[in-house]
N, CA and C atoms of all chains as a GROMACS GRO file, in nm:
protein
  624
    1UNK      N    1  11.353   9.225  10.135
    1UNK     CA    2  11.223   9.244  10.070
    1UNK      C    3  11.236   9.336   9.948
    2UNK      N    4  11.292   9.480   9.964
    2UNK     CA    5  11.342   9.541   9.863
    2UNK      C    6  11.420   9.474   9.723
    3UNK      N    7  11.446   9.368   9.739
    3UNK     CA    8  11.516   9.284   9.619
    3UNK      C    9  11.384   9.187   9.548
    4UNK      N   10  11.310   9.173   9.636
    4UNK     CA   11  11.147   9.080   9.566
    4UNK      C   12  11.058   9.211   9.508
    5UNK      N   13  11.063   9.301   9.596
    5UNK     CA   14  10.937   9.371   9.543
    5UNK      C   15  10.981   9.526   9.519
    6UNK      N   16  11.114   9.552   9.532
    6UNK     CA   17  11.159   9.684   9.520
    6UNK      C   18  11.041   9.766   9.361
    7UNK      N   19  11.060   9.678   9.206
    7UNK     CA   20  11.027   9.697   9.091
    7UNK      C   21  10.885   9.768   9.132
    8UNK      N   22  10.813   9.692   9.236
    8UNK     CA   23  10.681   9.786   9.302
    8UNK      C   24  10.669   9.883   9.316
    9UNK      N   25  10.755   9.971   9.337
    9UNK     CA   26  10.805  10.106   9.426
    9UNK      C   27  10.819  10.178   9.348
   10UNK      N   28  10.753  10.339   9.330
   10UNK     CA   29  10.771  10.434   9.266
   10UNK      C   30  10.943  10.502   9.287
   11UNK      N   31  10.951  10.590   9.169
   11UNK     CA   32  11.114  10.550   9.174
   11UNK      C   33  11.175  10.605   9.273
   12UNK      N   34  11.086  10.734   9.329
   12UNK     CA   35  11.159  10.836   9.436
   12UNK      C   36  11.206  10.732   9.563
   13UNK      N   37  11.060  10.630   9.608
   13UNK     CA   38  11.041  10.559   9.732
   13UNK      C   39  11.229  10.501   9.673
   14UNK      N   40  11.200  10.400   9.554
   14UNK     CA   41  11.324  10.352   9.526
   14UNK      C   42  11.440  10.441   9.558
   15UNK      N   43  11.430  10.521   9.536
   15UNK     CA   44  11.601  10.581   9.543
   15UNK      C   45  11.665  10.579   9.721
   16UNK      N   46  11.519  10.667   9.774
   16UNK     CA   47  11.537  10.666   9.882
   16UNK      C   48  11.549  10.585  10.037
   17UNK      N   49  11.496  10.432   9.941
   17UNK     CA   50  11.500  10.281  10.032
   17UNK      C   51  11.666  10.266  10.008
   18UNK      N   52  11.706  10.264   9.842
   18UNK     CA   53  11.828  10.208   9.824
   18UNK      C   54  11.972  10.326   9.908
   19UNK      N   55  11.921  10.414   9.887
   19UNK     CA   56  12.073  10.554   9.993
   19UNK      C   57  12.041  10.477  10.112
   20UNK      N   58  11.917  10.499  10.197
   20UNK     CA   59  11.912  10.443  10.369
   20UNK      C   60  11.993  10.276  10.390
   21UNK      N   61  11.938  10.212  10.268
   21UNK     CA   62  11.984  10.070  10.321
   21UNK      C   63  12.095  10.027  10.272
   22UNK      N   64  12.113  10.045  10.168
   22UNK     CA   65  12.246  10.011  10.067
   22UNK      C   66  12.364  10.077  10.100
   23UNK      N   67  12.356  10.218  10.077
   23UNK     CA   68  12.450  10.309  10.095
   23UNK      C   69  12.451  10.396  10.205
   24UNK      N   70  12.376  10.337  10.315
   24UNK     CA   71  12.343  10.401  10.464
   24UNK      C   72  12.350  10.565  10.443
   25UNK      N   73  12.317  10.601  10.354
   25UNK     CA   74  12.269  10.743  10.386
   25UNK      C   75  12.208  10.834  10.486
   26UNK      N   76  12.242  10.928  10.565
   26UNK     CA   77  12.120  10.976  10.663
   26UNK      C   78  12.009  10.985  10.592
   27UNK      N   79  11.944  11.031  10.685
   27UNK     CA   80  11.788  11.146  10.619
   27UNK      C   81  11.845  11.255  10.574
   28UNK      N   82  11.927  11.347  10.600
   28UNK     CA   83  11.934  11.473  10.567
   28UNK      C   84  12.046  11.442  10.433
   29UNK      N   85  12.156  11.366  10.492
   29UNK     CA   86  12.160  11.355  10.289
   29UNK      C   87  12.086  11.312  10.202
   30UNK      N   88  12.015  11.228  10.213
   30UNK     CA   89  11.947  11.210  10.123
   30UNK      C   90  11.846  11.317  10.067
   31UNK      N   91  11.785  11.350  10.196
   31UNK     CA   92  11.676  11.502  10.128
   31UNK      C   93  11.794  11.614  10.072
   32UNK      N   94  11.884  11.627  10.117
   32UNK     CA   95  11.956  11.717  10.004
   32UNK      C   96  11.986  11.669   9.870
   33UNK      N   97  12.005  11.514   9.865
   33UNK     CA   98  12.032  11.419   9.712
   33UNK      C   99  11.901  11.456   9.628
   34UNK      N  100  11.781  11.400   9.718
   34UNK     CA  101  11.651  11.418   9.621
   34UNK      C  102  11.572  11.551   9.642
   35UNK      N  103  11.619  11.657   9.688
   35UNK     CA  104  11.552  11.774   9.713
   35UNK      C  105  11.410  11.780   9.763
   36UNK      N  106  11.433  11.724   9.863
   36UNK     CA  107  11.263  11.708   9.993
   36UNK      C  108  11.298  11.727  10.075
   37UNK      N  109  11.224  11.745  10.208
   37UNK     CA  110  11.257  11.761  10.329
   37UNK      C  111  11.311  11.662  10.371
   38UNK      N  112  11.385  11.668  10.484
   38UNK     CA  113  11.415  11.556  10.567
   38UNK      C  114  11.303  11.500  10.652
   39UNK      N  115  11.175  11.546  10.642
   39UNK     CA  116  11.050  11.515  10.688
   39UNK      C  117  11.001  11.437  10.614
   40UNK      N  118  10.989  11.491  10.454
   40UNK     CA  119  10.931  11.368  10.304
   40UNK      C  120  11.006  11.259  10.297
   41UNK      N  121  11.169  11.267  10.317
   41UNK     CA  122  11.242  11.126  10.317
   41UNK      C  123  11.169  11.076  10.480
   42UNK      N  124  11.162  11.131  10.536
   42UNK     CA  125  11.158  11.013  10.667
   42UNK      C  126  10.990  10.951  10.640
   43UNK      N  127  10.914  11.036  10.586
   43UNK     CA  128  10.714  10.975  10.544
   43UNK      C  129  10.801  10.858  10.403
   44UNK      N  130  10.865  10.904  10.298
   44UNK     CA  131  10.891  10.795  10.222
   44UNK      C  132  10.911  10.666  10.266
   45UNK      N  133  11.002  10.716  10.335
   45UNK     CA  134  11.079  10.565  10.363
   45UNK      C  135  10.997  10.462  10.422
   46UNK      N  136  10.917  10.519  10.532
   46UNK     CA  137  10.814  10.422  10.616
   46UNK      C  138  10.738  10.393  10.527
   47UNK      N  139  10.643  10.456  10.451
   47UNK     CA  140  10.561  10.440  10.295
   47UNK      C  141  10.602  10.325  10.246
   48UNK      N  142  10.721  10.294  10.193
   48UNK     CA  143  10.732  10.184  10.118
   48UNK      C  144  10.807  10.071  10.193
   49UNK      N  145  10.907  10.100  10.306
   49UNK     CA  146  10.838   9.983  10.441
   49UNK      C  147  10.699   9.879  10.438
   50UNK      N  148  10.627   9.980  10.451
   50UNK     CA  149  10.490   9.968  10.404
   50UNK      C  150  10.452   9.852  10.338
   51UNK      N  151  10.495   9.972  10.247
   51UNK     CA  152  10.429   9.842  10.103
   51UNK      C  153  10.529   9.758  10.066
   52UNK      N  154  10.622   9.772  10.085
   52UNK     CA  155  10.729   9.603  10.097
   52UNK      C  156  10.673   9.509  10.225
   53UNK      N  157  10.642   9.549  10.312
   53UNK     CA  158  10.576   9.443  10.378
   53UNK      C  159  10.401   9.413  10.350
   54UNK      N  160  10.355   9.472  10.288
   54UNK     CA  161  10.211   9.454  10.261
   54UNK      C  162  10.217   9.354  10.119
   55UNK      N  163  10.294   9.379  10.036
   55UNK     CA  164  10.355   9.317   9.876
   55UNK      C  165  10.382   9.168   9.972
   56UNK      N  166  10.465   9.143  10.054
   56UNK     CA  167  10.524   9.059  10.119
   56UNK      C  168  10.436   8.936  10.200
   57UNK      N  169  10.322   9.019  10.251
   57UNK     CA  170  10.244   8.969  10.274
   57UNK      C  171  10.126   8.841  10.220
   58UNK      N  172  10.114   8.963  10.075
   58UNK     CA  173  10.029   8.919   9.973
   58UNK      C  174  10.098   8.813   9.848
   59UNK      N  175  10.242   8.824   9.813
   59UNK     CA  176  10.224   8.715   9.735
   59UNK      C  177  10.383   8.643   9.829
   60UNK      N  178  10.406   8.644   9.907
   60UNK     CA  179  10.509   8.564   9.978
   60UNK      C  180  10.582   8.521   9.904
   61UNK      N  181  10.608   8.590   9.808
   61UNK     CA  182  10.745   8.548   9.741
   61UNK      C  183  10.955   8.492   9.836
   62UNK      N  184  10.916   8.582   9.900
   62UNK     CA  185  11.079   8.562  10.008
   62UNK      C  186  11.054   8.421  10.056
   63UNK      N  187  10.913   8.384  10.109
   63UNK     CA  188  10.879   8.259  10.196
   63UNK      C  189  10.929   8.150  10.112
   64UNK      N  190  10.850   8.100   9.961
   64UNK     CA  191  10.864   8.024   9.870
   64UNK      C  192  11.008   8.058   9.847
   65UNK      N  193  11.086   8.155   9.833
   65UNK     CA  194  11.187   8.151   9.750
   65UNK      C  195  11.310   8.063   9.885
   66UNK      N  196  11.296   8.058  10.024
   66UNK     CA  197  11.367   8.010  10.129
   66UNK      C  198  11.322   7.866  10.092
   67UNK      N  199  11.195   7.850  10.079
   67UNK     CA  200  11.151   7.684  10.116
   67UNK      C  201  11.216   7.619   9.962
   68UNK      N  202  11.189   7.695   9.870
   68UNK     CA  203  11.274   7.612   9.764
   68UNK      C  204  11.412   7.603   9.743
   69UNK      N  205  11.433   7.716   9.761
   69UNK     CA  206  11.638   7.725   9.756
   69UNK      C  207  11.657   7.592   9.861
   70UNK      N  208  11.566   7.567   9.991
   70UNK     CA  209  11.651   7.433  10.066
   70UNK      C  210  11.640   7.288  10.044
   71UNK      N  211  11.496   7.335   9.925
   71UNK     CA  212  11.491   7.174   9.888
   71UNK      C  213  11.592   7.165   9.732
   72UNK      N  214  11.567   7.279   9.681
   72UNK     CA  215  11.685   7.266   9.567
   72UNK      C  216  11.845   7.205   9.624
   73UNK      N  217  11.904   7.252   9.683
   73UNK     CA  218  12.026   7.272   9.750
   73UNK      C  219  12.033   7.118   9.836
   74UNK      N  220  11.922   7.088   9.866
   74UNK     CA  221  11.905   6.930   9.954
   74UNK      C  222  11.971   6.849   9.873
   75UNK      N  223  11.883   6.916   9.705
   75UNK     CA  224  11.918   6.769   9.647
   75UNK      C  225  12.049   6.785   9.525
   76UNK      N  226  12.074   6.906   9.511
   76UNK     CA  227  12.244   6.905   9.500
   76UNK      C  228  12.355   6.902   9.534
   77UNK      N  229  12.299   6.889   9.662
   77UNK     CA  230  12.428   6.778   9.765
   77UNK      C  231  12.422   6.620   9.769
   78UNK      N  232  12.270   6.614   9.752
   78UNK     CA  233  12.257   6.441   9.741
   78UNK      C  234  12.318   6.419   9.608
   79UNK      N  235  12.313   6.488   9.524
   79UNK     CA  236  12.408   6.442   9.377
   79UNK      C  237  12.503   6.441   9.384
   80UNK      N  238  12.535   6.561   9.425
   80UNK     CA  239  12.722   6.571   9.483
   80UNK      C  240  12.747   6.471   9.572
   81UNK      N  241  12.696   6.413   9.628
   81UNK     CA  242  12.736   6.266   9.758
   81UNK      C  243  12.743   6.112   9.641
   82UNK      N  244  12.652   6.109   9.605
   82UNK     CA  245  12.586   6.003   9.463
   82UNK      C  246  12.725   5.932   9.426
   83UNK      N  247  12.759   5.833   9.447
   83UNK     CA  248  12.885   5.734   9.433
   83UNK      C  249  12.869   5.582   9.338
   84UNK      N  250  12.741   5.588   9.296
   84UNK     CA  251  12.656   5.516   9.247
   84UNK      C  252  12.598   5.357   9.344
   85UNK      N  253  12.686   5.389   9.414
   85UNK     CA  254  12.581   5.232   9.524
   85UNK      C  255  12.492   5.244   9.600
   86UNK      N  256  12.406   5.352   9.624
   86UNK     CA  257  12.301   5.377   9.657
   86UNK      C  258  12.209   5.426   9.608
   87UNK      N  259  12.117   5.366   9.487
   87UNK     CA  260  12.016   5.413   9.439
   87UNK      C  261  11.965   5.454   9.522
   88UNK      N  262  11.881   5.487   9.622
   88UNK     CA  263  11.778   5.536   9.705
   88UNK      C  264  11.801   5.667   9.703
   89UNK      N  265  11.935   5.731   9.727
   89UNK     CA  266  11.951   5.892   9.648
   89UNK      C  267  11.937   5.914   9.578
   90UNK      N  268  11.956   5.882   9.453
   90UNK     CA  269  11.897   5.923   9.314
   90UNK      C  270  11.720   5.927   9.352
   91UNK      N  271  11.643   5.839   9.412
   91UNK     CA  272  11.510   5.875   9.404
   91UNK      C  273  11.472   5.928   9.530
   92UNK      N  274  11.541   5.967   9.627
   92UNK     CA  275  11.476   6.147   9.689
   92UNK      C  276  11.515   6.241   9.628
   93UNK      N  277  11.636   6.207   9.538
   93UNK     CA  278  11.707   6.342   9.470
   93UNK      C  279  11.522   6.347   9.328
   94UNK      N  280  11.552   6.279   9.272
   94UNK     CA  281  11.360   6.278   9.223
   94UNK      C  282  11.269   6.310   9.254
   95UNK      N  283  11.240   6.318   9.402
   95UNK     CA  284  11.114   6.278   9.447
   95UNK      C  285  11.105   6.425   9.536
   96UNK      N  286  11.248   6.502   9.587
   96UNK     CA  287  11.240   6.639   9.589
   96UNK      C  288  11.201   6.725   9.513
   97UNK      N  289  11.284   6.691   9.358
   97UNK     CA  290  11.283   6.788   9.238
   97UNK      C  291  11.117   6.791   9.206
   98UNK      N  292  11.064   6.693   9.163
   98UNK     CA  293  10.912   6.671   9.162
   98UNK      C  294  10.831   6.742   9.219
   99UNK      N  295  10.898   6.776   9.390
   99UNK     CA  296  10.829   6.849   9.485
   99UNK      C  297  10.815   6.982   9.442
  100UNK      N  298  10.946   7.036   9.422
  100UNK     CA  299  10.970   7.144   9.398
  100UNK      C  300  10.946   7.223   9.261
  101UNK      N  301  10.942   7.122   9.140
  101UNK     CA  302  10.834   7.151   9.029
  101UNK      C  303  10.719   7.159   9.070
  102UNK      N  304  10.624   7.127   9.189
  102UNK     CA  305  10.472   7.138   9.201
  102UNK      C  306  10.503   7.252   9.304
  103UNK      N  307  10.572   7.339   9.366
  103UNK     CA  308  10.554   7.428   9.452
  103UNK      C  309  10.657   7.537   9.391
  104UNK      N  310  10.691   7.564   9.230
  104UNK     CA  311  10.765   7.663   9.186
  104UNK      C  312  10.681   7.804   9.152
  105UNK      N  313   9.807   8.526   8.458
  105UNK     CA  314   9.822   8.640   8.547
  105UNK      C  315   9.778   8.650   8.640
  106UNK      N  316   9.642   8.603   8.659
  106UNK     CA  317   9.597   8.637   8.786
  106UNK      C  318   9.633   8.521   8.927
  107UNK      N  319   9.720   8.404   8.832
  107UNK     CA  320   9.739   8.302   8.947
  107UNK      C  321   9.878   8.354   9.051
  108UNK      N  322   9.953   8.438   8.939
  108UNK     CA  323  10.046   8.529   8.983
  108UNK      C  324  10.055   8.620   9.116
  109UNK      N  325   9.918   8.716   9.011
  109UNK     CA  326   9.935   8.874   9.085
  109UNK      C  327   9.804   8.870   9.123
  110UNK      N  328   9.697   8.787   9.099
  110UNK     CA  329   9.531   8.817   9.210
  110UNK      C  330   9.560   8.849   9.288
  111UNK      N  331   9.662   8.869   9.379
  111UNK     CA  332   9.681   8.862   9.533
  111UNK      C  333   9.654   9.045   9.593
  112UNK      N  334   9.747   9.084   9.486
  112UNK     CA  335   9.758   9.210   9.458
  112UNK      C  336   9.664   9.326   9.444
  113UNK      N  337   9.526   9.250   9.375
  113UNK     CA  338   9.422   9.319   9.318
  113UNK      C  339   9.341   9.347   9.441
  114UNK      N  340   9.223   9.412   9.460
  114UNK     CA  341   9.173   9.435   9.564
  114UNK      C  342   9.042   9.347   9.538
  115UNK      N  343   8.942   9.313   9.668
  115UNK     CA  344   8.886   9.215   9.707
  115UNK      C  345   8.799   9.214   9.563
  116UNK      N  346   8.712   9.328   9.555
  116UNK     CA  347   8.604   9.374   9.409
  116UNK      C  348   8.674   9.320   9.284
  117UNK      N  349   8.794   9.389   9.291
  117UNK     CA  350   8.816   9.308   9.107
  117UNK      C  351   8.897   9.141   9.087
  118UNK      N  352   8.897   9.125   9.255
  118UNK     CA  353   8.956   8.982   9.199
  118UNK      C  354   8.843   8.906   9.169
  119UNK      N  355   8.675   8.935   9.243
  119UNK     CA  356   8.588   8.881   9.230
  119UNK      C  357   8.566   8.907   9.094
  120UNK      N  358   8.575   8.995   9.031
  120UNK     CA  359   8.520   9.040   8.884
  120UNK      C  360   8.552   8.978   8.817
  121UNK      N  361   8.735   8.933   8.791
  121UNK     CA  362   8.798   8.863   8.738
  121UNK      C  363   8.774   8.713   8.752
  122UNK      N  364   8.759   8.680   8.834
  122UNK     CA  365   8.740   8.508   8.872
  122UNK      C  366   8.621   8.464   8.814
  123UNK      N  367   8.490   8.563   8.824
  123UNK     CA  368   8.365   8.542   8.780
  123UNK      C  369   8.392   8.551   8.625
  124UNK      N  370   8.460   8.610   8.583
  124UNK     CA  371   8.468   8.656   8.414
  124UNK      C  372   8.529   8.569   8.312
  125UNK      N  373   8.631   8.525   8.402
  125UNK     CA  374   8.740   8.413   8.366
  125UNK      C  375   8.723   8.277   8.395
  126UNK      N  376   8.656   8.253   8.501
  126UNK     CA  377   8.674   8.142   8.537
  126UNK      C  378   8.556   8.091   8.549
  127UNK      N  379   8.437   8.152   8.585
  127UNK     CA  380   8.329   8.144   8.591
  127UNK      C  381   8.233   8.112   8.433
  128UNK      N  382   8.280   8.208   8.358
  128UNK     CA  383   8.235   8.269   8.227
  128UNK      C  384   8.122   8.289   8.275
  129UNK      N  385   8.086   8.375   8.373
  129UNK     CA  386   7.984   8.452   8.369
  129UNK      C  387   7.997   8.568   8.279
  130UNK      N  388   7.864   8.603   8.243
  130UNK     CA  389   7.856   8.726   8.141
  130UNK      C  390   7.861   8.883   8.182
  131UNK      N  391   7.928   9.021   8.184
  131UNK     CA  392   7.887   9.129   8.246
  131UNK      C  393   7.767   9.161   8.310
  132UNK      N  394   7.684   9.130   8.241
  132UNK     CA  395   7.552   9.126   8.362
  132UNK      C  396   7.551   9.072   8.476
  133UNK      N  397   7.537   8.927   8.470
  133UNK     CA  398   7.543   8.826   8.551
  133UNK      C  399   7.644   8.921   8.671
  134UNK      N  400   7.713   8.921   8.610
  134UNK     CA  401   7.834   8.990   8.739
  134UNK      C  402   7.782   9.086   8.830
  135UNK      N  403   7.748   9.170   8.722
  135UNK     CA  404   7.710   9.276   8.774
  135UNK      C  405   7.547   9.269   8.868
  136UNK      N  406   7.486   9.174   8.824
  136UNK     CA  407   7.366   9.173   8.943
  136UNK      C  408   7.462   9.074   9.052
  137UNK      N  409   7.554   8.987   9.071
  137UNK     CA  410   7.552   8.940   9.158
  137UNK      C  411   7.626   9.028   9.250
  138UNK      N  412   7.707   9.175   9.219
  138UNK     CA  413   7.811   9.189   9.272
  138UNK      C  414   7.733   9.350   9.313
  139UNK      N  415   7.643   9.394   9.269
  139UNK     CA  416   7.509   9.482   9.279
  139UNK      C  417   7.618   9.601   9.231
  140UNK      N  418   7.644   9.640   9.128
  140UNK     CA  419   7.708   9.700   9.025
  140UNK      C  420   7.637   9.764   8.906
  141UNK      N  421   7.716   9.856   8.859
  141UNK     CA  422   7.647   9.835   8.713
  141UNK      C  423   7.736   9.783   8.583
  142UNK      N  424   7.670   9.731   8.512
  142UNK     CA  425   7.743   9.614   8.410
  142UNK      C  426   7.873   9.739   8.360
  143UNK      N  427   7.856   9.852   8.291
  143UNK     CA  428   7.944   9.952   8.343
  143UNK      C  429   8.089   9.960   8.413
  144UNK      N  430   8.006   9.956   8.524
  144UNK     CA  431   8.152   9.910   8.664
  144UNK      C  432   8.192   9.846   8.660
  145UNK      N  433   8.138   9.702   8.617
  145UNK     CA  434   8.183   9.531   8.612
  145UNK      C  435   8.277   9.562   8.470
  146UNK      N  436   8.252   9.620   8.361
  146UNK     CA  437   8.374   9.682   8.264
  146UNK      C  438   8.453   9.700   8.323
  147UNK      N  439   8.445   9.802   8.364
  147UNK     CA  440   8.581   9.920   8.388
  147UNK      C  441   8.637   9.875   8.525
  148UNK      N  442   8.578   9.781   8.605
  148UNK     CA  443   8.674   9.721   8.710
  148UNK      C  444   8.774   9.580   8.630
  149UNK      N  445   8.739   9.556   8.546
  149UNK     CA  446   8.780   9.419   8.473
  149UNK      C  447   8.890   9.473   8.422
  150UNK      N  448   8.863   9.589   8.332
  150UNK     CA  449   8.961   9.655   8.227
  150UNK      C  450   9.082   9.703   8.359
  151UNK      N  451   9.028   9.758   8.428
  151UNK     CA  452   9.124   9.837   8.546
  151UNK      C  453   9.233   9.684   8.615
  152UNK      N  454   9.170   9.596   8.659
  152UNK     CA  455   9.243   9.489   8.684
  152UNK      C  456   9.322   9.430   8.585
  153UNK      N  457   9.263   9.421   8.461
  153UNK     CA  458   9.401   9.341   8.332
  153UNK      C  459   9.485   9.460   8.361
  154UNK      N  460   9.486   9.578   8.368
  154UNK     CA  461   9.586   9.685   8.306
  154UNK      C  462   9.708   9.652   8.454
  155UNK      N  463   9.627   9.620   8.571
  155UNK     CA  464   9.736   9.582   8.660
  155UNK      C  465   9.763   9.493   8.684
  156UNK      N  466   9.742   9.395   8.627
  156UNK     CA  467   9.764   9.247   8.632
  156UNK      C  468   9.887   9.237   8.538
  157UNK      N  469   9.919   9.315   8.401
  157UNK     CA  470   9.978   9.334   8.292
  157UNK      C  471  10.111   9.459   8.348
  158UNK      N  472  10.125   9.531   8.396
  158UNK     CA  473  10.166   9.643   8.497
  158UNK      C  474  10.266   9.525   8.610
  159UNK      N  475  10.202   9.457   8.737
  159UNK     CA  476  10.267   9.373   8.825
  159UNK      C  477  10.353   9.290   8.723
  160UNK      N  478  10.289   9.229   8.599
  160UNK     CA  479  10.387   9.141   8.536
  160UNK      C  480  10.507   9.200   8.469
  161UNK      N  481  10.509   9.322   8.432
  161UNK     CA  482  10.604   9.398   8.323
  161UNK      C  483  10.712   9.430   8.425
  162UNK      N  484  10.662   9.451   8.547
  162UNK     CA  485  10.754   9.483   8.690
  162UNK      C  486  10.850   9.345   8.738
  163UNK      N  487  10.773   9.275   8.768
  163UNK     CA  488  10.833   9.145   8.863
  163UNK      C  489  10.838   9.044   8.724
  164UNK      N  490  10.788   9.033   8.644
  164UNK     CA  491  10.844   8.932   8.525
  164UNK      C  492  10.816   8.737   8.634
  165UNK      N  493  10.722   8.763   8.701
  165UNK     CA  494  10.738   8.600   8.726
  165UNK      C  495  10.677   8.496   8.696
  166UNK      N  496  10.582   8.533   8.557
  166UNK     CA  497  10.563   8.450   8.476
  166UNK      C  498  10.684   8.384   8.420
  167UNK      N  499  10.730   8.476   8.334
  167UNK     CA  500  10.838   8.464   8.253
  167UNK      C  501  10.956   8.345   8.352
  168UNK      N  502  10.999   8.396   8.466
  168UNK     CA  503  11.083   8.337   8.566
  168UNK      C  504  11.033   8.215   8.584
  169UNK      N  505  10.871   8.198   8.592
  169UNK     CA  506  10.844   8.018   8.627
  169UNK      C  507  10.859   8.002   8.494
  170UNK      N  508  10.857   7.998   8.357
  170UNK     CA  509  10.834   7.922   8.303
  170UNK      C  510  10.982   7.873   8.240
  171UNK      N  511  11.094   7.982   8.246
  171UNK     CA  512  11.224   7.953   8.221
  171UNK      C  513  11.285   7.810   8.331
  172UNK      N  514  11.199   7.837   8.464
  172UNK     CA  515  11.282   7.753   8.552
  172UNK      C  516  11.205   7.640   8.526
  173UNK      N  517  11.081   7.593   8.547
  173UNK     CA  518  10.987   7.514   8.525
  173UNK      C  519  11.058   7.413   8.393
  174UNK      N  520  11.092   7.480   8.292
  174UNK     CA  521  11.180   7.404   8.180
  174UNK      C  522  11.291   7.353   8.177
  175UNK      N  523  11.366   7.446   8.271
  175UNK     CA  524  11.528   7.374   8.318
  175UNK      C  525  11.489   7.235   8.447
  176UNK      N  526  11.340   7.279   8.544
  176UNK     CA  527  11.396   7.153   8.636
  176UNK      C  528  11.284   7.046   8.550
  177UNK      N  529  11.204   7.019   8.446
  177UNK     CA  530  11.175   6.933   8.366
  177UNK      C  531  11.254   6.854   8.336
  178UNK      N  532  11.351   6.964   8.250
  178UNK     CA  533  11.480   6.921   8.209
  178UNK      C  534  11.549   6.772   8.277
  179UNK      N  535  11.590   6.838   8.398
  179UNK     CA  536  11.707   6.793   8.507
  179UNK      C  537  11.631   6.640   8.503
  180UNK      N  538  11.474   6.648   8.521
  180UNK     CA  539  11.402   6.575   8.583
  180UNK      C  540  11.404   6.442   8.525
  181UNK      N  541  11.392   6.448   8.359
  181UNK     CA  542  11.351   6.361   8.267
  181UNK      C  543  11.516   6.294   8.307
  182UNK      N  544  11.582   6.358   8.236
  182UNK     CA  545  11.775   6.315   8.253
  182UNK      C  546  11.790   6.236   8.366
  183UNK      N  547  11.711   6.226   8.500
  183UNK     CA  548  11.748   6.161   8.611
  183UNK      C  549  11.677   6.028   8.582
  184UNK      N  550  11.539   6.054   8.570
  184UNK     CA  551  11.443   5.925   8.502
  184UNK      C  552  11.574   5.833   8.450
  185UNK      N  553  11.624   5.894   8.295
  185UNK     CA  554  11.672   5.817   8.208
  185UNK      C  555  11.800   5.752   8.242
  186UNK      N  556  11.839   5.819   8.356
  186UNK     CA  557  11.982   5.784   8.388
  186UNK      C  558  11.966   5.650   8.411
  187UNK      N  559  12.116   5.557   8.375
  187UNK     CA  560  12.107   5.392   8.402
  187UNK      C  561  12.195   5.389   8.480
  188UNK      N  562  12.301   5.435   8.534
  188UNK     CA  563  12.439   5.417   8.583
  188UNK      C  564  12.532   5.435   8.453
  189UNK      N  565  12.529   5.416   8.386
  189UNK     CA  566  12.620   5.385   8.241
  189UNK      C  567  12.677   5.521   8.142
  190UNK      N  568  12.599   5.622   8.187
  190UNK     CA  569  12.617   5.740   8.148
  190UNK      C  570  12.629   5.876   8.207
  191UNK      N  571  12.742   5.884   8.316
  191UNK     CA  572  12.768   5.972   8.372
  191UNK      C  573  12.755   6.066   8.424
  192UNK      N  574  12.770   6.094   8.233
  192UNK     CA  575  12.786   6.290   8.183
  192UNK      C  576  12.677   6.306   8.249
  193UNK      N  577  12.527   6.248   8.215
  193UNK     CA  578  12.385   6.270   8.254
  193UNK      C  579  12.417   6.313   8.422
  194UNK      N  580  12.423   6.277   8.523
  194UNK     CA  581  12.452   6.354   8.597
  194UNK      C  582  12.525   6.492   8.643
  195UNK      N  583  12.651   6.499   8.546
  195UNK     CA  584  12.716   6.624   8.558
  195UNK      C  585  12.576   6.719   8.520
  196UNK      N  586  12.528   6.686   8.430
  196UNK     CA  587  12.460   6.809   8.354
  196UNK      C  588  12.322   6.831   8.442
  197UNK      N  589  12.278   6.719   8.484
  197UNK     CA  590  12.182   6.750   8.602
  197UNK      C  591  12.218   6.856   8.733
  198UNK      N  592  12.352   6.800   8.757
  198UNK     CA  593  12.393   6.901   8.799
  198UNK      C  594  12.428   7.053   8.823
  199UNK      N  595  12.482   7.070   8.702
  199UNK     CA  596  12.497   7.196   8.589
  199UNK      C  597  12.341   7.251   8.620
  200UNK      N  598  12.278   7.195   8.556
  200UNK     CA  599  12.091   7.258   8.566
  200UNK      C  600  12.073   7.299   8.670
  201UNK      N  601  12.091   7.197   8.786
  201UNK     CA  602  12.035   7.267   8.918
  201UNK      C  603  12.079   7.393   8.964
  202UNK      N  604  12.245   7.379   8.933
  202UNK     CA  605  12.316   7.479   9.017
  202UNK      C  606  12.274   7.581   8.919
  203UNK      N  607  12.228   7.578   8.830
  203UNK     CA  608  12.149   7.718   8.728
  203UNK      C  609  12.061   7.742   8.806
  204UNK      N  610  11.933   7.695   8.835
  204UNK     CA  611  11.853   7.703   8.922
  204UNK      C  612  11.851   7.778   8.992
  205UNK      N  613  11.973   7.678   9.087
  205UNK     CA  614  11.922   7.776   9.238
  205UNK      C  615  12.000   7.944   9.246
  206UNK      N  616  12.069   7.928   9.131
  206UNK     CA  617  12.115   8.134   9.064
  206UNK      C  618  11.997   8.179   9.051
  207UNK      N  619  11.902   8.104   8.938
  207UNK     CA  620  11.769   8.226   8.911
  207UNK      C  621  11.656   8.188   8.948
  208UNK      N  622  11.641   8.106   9.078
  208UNK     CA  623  11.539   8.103   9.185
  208UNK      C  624  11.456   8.214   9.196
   0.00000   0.00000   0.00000
């Protein structure tokens, strides 16, 4: 979620999502990195938990971005298969892309 | 913007916005239906572009549909035109997609 909606996040929340998850930081290094308590990193972190799942909620970006990557990917294997004696792949390989232009 | 990021806005100014924009109702109008003062129906409007403009400068996914929206056009027309007789036209359909599904 942090990769869809991280840009949301004030920068402190940011720093302190990216040490815990990225760079598995404790709490207490990190409140010594950003000079807060190890009490303010542990209210941060849930904070923008938070609002990465509330952001997540509201414009479902992760959802759309799964349902299209599998219809994209459907139909660049049906091209990659495409030997030319079966037209009928070429028009789901169409008739996906189409799909997926009306749900981008 | 707002087909974007409305989601975002809170219940009052998406109504403000929808009525303003889409409606072309006039500040008044709004404002008696929404029992406001024409005032508020301002400065909730103004307050919503400034974050409607704010979510976009962040997440950029205007910008992102309309780059991709053009590449799978692209792909789209090239498949139409394809006869069997011209190959390349598939490599490059190809090429497109697998762009794609990078900046999904």
């Amino acid at each position: 979620m942090y990769d869809f909606y991280g840009e949301l996040l004030s920068e402190k929340q940011r720093i302190v999502v990216d040490c815990y998850y990225n760079d598995n930081f404790s709490l207490g290094e990190i409140a010594e990195k950003v000079n807060i308590s190890r009490q303010g990193v542990y209210d941060s972190l849930k904070r923008a938990e938070e609002l990465l799942r509330e952001y997540d909620s509201k414009l479902k970006l992760m959802e759309k971005y799964k349902v299209n990557k599998e219809l994209l990917k459907k139909a660049i294997e049906n091209l990659k298969h495409y030997d030319g004696n079966k037209p009928d792949i070429l028009d789901e390989v169409k008739e996906d892309l189409e799909q997926l232009l009306k749900q981008l």
